[in-house]
gemmi code that builds the backbone of each chain (N, CA, C; Angstrom):
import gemmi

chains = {
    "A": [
        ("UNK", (78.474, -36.088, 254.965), (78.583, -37.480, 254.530), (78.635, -37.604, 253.010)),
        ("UNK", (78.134, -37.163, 252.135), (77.924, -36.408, 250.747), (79.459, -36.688, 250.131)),
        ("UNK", (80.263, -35.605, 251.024), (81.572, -35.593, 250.871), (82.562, -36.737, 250.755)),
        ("UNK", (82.185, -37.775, 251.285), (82.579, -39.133, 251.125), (83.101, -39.552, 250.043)),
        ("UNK", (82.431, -39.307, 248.977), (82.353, -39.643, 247.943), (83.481, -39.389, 247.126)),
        ("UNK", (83.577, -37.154, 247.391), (84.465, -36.615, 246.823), (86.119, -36.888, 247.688)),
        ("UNK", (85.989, -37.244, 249.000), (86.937, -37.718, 249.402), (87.594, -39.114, 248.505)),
        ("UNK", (87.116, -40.077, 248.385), (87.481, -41.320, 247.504), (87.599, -40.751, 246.984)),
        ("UNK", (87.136, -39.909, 245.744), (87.457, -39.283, 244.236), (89.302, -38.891, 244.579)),
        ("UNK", (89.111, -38.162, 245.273), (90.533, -37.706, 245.545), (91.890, -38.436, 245.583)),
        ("UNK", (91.471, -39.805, 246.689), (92.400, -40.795, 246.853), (92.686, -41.575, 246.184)),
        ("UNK", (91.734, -42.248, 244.969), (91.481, -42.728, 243.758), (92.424, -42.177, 243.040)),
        ("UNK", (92.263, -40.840, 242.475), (93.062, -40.243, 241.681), (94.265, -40.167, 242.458)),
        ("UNK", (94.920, -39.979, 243.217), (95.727, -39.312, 243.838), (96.587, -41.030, 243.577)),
        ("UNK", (96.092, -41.866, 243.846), (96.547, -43.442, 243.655), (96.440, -43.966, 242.027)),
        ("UNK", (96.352, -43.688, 241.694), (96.155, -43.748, 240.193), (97.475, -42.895, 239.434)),
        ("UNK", (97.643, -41.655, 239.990), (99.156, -40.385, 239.667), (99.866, -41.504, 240.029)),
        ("UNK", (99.791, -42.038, 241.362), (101.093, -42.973, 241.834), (101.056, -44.251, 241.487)),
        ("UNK", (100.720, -44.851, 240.578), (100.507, -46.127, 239.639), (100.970, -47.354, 241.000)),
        ("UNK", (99.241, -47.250, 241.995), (99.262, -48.310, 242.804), (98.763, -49.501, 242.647)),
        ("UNK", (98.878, -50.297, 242.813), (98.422, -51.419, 242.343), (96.692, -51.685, 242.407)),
        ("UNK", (95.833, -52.264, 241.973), (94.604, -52.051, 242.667), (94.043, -52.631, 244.120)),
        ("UNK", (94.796, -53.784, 244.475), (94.588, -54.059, 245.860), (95.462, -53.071, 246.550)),
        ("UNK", (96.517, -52.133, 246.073), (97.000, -51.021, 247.290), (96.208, -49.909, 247.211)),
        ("UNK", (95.492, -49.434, 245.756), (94.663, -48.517, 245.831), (93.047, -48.708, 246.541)),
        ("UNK", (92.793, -50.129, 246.755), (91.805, -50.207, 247.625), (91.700, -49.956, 248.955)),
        ("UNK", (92.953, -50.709, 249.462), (93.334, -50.460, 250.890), (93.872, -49.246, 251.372)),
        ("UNK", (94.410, -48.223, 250.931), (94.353, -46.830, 250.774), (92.923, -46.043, 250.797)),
        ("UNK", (92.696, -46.503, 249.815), (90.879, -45.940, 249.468), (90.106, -46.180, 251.077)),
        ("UNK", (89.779, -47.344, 251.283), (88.965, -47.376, 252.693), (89.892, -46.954, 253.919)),
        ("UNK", (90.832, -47.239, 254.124), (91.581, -46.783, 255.326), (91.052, -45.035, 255.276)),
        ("UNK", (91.502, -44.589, 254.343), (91.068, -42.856, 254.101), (89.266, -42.812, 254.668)),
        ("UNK", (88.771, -43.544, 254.190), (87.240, -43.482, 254.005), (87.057, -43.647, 255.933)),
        ("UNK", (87.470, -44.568, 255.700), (87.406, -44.984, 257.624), (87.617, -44.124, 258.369)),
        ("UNK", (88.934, -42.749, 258.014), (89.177, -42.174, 259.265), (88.646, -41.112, 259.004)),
        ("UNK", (88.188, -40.745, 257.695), (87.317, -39.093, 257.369), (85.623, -39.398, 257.919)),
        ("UNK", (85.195, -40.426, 257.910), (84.049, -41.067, 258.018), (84.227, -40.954, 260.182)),
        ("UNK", (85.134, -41.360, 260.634), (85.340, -41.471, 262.071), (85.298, -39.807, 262.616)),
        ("UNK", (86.195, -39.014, 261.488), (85.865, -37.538, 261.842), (84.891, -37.298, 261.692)),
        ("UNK", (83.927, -36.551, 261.086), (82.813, -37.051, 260.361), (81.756, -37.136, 261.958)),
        ("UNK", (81.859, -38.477, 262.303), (81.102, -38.604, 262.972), (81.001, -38.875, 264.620)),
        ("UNK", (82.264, -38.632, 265.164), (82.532, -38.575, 266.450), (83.495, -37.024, 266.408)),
        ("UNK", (84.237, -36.583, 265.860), (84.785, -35.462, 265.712), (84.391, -34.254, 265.981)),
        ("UNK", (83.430, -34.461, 264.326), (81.870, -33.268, 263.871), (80.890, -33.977, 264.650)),
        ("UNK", (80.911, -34.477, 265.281), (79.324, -34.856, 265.726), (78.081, -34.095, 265.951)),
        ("UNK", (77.587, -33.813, 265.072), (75.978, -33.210, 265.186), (76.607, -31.354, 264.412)),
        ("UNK", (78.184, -31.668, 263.827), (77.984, -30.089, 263.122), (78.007, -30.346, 262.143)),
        ("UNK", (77.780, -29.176, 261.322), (77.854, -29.585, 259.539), (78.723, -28.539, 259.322)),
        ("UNK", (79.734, -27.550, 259.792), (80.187, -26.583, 258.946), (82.123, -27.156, 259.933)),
        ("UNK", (82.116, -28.301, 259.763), (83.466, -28.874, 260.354), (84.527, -28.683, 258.995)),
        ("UNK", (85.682, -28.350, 258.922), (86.416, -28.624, 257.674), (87.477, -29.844, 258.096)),
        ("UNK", (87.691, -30.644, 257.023), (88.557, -31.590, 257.035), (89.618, -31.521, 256.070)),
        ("UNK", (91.245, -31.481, 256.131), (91.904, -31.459, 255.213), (92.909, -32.899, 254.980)),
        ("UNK", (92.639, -32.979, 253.772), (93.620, -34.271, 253.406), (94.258, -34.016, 252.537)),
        ("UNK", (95.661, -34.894, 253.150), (96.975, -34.460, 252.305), (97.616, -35.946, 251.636)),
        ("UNK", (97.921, -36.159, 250.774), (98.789, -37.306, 250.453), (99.936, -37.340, 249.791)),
        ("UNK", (101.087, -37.964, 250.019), (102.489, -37.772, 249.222), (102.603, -39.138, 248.989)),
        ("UNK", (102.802, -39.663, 247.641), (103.234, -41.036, 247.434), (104.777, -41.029, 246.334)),
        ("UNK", (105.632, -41.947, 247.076), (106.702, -42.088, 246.289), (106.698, -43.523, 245.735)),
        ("UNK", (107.962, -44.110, 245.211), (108.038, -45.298, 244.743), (107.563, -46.516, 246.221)),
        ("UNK", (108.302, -46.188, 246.913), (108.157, -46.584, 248.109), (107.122, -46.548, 248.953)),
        ("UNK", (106.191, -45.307, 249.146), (105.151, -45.294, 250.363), (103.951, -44.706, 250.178)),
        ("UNK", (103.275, -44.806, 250.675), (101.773, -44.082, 249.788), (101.825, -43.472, 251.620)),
        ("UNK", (101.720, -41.871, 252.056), (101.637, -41.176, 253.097), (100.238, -40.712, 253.126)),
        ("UNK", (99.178, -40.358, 254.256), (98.413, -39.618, 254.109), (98.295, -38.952, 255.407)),
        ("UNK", (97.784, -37.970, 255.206), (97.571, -36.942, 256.766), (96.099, -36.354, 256.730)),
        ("UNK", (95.675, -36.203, 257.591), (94.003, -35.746, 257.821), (94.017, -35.137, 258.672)),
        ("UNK", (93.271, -33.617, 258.530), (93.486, -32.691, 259.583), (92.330, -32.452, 259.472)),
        ("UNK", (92.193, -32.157, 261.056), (90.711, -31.544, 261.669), (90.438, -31.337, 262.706)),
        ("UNK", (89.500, -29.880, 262.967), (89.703, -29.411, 264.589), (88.174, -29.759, 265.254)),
        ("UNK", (87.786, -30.590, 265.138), (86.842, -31.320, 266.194), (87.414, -31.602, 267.477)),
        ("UNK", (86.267, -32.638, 268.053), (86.939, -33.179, 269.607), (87.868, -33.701, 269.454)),
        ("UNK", (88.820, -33.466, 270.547), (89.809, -34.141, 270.814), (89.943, -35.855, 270.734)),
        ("UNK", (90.500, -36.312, 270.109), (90.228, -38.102, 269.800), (90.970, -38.577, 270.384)),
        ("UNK", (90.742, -39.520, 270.801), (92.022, -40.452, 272.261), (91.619, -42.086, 271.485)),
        ("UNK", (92.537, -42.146, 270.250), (92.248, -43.969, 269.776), (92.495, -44.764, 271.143)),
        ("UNK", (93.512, -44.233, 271.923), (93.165, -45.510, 273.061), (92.238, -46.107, 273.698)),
        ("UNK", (91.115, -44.809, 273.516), (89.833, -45.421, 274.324), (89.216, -46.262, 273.279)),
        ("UNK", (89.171, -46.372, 272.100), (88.566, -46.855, 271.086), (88.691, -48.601, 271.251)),
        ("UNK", (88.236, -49.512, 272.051), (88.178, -50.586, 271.944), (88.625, -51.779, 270.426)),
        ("UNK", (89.823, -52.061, 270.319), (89.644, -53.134, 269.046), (88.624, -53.971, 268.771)),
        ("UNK", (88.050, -54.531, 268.198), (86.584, -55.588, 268.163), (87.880, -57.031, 268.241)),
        ("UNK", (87.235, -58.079, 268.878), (88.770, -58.918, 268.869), (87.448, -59.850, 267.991)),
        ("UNK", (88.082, -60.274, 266.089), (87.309, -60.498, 265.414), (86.793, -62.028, 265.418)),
        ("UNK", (88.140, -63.221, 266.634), (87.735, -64.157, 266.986), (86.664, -64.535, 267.649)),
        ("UNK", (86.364, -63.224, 268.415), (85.073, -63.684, 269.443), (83.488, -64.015, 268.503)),
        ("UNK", (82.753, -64.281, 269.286), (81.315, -64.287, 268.756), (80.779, -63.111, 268.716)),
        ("UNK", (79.753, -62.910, 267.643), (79.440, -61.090, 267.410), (78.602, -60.866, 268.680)),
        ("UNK", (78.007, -61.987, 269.089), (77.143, -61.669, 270.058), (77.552, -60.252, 271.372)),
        ("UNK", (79.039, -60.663, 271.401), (80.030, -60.507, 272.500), (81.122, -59.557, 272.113)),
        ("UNK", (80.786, -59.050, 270.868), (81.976, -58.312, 270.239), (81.275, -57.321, 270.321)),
        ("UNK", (82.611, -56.065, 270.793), (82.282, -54.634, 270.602), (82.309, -54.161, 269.615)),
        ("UNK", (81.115, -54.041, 268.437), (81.477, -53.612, 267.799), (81.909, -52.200, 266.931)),
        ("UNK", (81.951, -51.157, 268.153), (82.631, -49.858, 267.639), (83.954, -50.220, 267.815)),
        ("UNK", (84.832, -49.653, 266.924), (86.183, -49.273, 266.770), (86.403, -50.671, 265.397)),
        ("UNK", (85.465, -50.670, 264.780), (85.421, -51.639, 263.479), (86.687, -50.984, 262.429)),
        ("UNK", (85.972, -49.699, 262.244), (86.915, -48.493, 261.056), (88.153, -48.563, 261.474)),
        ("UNK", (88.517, -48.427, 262.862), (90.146, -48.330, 262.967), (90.913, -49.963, 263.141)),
        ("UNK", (89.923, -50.668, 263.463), (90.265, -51.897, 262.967), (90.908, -52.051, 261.842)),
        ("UNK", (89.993, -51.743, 260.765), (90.504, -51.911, 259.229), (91.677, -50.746, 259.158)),
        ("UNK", (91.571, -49.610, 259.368), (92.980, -48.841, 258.908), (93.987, -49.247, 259.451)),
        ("UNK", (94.071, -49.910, 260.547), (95.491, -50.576, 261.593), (95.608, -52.278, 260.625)),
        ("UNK", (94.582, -52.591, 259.648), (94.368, -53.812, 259.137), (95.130, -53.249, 258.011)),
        ("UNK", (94.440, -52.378, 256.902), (95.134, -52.167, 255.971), (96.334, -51.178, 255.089)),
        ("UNK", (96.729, -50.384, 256.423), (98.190, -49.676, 256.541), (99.004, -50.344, 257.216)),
        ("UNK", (100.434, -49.394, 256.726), (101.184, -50.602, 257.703), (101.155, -49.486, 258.757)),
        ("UNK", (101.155, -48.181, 259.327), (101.447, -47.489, 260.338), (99.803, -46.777, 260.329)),
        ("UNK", (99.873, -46.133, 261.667), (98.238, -45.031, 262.170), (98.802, -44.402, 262.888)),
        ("UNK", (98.961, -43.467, 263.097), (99.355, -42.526, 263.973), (97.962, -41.437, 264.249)),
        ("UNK", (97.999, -41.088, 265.329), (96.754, -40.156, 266.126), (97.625, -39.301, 266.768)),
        ("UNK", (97.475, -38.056, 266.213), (98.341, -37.098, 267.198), (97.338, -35.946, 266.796)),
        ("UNK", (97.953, -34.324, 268.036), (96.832, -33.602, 267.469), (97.888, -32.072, 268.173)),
        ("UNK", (97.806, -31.264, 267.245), (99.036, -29.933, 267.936), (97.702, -28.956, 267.911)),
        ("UNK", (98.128, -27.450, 268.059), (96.872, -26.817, 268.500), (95.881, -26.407, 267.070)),
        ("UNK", (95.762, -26.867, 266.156), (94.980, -26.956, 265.097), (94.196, -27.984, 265.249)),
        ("UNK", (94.485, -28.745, 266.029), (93.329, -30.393, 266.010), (94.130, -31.267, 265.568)),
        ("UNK", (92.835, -32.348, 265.613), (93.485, -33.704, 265.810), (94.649, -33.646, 263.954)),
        ("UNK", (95.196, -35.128, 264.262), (95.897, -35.114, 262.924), (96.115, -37.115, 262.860)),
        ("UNK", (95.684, -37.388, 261.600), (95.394, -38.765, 261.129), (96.559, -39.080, 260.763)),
        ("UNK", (97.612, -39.951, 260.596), (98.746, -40.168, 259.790), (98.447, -41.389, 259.410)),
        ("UNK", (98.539, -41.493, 258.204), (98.687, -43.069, 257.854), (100.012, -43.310, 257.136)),
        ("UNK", (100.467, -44.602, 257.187), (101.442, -44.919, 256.174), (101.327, -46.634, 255.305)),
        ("UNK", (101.508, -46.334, 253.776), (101.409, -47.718, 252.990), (102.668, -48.113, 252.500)),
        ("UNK", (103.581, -49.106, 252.998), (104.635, -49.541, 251.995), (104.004, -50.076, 250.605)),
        ("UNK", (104.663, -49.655, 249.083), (104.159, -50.002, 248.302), (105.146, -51.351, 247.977)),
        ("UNK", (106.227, -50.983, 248.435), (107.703, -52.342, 247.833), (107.888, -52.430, 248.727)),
    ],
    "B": [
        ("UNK", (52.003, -57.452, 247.209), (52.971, -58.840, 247.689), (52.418, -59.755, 248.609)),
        ("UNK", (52.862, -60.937, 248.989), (52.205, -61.654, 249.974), (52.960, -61.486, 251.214)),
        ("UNK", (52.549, -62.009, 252.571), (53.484, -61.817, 253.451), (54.734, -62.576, 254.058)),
        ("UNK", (54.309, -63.660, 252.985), (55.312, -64.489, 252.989), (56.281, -64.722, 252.430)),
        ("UNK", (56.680, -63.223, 251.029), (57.653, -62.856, 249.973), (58.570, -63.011, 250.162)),
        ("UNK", (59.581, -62.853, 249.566), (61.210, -63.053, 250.169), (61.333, -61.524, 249.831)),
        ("UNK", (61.950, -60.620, 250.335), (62.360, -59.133, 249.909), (64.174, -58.955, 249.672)),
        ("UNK", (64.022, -58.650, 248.300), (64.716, -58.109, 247.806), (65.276, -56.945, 247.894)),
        ("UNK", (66.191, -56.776, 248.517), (67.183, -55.375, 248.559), (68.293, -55.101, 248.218)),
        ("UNK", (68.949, -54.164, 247.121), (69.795, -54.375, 246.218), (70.348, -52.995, 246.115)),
        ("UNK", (71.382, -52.831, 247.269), (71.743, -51.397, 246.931), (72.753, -51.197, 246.375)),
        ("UNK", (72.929, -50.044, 245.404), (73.845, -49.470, 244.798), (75.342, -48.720, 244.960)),
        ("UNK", (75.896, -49.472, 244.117), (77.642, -47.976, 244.741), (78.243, -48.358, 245.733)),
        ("UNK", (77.711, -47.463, 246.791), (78.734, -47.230, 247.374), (78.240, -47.498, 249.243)),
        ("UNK", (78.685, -48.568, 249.348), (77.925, -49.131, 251.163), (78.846, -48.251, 252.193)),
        ("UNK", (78.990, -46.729, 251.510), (80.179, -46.097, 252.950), (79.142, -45.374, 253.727)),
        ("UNK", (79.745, -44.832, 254.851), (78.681, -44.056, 255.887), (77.444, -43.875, 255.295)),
        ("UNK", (77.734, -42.746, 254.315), (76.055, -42.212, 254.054), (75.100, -43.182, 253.189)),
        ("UNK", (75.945, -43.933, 252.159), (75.167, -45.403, 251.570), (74.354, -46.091, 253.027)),
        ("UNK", (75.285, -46.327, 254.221), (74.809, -47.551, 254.888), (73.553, -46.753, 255.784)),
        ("UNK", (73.554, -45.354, 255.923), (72.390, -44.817, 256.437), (71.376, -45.112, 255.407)),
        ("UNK", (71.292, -45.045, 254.363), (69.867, -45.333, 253.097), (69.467, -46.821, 253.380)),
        ("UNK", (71.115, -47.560, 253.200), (70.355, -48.934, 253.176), (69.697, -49.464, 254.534)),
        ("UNK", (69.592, -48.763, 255.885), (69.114, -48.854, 256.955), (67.636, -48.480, 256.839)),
        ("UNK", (68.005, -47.830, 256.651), (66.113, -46.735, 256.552), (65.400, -48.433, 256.005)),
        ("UNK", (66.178, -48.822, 255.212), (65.468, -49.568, 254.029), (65.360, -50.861, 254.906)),
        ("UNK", (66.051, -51.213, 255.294), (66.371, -52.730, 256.448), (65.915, -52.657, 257.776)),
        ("UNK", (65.615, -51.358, 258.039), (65.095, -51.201, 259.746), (63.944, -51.681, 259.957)),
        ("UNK", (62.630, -51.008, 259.021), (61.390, -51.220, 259.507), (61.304, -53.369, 258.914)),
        ("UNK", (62.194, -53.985, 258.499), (62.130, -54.941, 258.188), (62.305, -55.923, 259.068)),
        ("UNK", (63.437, -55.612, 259.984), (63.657, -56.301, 261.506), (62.306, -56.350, 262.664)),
        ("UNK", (61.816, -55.628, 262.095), (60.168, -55.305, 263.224), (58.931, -56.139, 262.712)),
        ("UNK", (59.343, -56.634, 261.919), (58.071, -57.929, 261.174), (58.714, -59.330, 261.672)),
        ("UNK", (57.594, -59.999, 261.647), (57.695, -61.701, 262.448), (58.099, -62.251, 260.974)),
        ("UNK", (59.196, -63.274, 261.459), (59.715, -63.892, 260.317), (59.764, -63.288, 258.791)),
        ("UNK", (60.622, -62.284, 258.853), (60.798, -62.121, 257.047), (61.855, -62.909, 256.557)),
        ("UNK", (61.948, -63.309, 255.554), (62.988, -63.288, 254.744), (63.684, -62.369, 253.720)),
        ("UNK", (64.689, -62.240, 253.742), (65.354, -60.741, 253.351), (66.881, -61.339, 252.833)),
        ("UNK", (67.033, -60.968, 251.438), (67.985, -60.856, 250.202), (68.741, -59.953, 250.271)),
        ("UNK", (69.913, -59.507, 250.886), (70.495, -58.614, 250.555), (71.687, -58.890, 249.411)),
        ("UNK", (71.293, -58.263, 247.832), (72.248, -58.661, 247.062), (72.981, -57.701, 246.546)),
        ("UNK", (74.286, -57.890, 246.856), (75.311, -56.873, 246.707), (75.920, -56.931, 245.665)),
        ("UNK", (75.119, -57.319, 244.237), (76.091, -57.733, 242.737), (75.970, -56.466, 242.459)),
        ("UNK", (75.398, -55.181, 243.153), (75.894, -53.617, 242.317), (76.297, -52.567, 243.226)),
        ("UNK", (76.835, -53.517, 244.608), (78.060, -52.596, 245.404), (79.186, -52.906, 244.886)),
        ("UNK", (79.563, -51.388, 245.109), (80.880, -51.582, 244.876), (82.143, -51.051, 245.873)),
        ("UNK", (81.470, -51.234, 246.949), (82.340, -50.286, 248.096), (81.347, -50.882, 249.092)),
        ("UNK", (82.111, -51.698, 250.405), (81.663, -51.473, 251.225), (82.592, -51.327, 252.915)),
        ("UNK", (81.888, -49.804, 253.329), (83.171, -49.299, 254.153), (82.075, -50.114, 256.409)),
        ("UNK", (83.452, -49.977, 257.111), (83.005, -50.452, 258.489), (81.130, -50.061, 258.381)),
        ("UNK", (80.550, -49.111, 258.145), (79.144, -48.537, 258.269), (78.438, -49.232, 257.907)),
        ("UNK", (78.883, -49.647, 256.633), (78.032, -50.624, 256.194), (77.771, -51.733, 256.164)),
        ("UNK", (79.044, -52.305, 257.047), (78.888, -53.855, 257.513), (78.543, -53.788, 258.875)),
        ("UNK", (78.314, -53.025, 259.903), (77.873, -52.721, 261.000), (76.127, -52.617, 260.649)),
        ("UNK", (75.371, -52.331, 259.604), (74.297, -52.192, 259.105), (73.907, -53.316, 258.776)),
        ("UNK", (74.698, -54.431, 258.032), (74.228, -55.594, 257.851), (74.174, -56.584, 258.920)),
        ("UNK", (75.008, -56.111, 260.137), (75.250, -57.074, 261.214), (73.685, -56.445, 262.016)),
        ("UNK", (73.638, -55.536, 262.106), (72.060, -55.250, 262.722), (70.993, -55.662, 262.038)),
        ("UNK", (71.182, -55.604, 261.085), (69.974, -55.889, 259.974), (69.742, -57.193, 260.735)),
        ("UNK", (70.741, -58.276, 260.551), (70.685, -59.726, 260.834), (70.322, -60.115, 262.025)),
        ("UNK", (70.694, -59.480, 262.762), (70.549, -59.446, 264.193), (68.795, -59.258, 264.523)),
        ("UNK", (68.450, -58.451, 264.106), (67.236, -57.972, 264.285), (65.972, -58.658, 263.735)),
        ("UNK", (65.955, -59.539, 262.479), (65.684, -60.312, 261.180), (65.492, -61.480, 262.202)),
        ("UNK", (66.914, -62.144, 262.563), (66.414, -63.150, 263.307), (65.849, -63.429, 264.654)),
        ("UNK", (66.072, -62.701, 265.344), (65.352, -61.624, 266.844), (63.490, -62.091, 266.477)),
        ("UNK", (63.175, -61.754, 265.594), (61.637, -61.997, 265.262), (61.837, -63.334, 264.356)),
        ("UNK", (62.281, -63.954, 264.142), (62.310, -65.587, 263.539), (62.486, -65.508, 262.382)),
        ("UNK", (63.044, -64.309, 261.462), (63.178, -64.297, 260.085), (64.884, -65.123, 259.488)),
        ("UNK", (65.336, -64.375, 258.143), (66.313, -64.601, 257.830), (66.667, -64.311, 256.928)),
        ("UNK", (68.012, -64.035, 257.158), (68.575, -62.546, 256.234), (69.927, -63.198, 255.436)),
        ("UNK", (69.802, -63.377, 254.083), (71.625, -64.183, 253.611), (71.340, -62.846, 252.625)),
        ("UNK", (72.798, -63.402, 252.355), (73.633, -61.917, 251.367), (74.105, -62.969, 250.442)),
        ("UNK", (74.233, -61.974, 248.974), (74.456, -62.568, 247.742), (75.422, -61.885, 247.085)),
        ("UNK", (76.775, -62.136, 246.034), (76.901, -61.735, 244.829), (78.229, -60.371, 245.440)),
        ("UNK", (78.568, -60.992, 246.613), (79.716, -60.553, 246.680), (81.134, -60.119, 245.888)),
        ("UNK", (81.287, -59.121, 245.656), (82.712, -58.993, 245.128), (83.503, -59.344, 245.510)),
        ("UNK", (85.076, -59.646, 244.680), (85.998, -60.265, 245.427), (86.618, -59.275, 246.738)),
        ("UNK", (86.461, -57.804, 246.535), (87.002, -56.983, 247.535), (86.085, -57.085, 248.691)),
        ("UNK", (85.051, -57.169, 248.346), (83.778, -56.960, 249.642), (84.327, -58.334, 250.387)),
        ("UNK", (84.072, -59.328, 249.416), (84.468, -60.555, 250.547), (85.870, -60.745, 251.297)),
        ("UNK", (86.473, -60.077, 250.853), (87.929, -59.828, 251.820), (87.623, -59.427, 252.873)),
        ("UNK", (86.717, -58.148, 252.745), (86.530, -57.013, 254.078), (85.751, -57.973, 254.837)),
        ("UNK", (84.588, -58.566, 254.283), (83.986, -59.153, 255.534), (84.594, -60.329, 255.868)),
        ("UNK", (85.313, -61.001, 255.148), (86.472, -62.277, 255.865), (87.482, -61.065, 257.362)),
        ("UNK", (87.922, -60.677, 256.439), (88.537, -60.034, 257.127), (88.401, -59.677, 258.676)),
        ("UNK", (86.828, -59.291, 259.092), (86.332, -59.094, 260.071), (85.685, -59.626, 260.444)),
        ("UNK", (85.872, -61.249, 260.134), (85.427, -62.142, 260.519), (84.023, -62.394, 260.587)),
        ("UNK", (83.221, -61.489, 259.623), (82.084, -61.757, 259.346), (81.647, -62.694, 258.663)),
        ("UNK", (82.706, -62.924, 258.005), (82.087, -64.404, 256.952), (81.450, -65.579, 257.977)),
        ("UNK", (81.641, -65.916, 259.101), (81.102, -67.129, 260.100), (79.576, -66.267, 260.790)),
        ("UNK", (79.171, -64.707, 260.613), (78.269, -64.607, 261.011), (76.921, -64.304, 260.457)),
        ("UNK", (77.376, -63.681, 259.161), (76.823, -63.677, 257.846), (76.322, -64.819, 257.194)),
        ("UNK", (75.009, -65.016, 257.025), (75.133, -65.689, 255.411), (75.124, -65.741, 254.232)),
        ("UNK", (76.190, -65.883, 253.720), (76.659, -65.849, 252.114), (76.263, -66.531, 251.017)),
        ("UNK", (75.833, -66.148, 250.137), (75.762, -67.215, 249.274), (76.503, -66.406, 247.471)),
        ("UNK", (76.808, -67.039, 246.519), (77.478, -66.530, 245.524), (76.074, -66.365, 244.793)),
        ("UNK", (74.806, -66.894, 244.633), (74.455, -66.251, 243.486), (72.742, -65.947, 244.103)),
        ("UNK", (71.975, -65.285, 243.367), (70.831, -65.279, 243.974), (69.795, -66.472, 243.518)),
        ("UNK", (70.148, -67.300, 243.091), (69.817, -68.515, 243.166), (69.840, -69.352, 244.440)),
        ("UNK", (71.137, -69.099, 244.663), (71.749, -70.046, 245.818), (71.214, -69.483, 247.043)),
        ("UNK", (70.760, -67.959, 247.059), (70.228, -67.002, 248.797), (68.774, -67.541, 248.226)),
        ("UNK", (68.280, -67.507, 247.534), (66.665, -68.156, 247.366), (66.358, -69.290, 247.896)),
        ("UNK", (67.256, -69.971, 247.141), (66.799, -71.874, 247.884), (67.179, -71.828, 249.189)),
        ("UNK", (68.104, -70.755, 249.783), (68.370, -71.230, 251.497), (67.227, -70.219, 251.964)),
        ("UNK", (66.888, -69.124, 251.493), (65.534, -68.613, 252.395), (64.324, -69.376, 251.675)),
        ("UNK", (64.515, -70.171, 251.032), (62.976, -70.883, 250.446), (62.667, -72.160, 251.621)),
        ("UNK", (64.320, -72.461, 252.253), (64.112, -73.459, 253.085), (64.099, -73.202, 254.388)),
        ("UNK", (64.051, -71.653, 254.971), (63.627, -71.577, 256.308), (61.738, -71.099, 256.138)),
        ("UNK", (61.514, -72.029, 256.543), (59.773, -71.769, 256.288), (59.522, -70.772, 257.290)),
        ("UNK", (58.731, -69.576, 256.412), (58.606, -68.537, 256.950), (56.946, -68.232, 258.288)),
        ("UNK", (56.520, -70.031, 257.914), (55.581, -70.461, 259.305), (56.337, -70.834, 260.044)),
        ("UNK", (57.759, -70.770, 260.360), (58.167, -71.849, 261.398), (58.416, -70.891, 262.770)),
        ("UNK", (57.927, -69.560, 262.829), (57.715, -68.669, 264.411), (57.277, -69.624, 264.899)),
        ("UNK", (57.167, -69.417, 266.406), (56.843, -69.797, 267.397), (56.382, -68.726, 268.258)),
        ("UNK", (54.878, -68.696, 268.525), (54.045, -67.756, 269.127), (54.206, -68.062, 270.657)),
    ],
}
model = gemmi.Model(1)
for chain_id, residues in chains.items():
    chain = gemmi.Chain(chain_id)
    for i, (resn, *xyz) in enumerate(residues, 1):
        res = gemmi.Residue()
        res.name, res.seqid = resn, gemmi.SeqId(i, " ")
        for name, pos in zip(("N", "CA", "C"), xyz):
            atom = gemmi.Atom()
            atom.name, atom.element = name, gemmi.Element(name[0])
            atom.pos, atom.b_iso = gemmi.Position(*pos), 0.0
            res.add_atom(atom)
        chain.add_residue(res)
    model.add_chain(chain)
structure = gemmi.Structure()
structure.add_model(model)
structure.setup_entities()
């Protein structure tokens, strides 16, 4: 969890090389945070020696990111949306994090080949 | 302190996973007391990720469960997106300054349990 931190450091900078705006470098910033944080803790659950790799390519056009990691197998379908109209009373509230990354990317992709799962995100910048 | 204080909690940085585990530790044993009132002022976050608004929704939950009451202060403009966003702003209470979270926990009287 520690790592958190140095994860943002990364995406920060990495958005900063690609002169994003600061509301795109925010929404970048937590979407990342959300799905390393989801590995992290349903993925790694209860290990500490899990590795996570993150990749990002940003052009004029798209801010890309990919997250690799061989934890459990992740199935977002089972992951309930929270539907944010309801009353909290009544709201599920796990599947908050992928809420926000499906909120603040325009694409999520969940796929996983025999290395483990794999995160895709995508940001139009124009 | 008396037991009728308002408590102040004011965490720092960064409200992502491992932030919102500290600020729990700190908010848990607080939900287990009859009527507190409880400040959470966020004028020196600067990040707050799903963990940590899942932490404040328990906090609240729990706060008022025993007859207390829990408003939040001093929101950033990004924080208040995220929790608009997730429609927390209608379950939360907000206030902009800690002036303004004082006079609304000064006005839930912290005798008003019901035994």
């Amino acid at each position: 969890m520690a790592n958190l931190a140095k994860v943002a450091d990364f995406v920060l900078d990495a958005a900063r090389q690609g002169h994003l705006t600061q509301k795109q470098t925010d929404d970048v910033h937590m979407a990342v945070d959300e799905a390393v944080t989801n590995v992290m803790e349903h993925g790694y659950a209860g290990r500490t020696d899990g590795r996570i790799s993150i990749k990002c390519r940003i052009d004029e056009r798209e801010f890309f990111v990919e997250i690799r990691d061989n934890g459990k197998p992740f199935d977002a379908s089972k992951i309930k949306t929270p539907n944010t109209k309801t009353p909290l009373s009544k709201r599920a509230i796990g599947g908050l994090g992928i809420f926000f990354m499906r909120k603040l990317m325009n694409k999520v992709e969940f796929t996983r080949d025999n290395a483990g799962n794999i995160t895709r995100m995508y940001k139009k910048l124009k | 302190m008396s037991e009728n204080a308002i408590i102040v909690v004011k965490p720092q940085g960064r409200l992502d996973a491992l932030g919102a585990r500290t600020l729990w530790t700190e908010l848990q044993p607080l939900t287990q007391r009859a009527a507190v009132r409880v400040l959470v002022d966020l004028g020196d976050t600067r990040y707050i990720s799903s963990d940590g608004l899942r932490v404040l929704i328990r906090a609240d939950k729990g706060v008022k469960h025993n007859g207390g009451k829990l408003v939040l202060c001093c929101l950033n403009e990004r924080i208040t997106e995220i929790v608009t966003m997730a429609g927390l702003d209608r379950v939360l209470e907000i206030h902009p300054t800690p002036a303004a979270a004082q006079r609304a926990l000064d006005a839930h009287s912290s005798g008003a349990i019901k035994s």
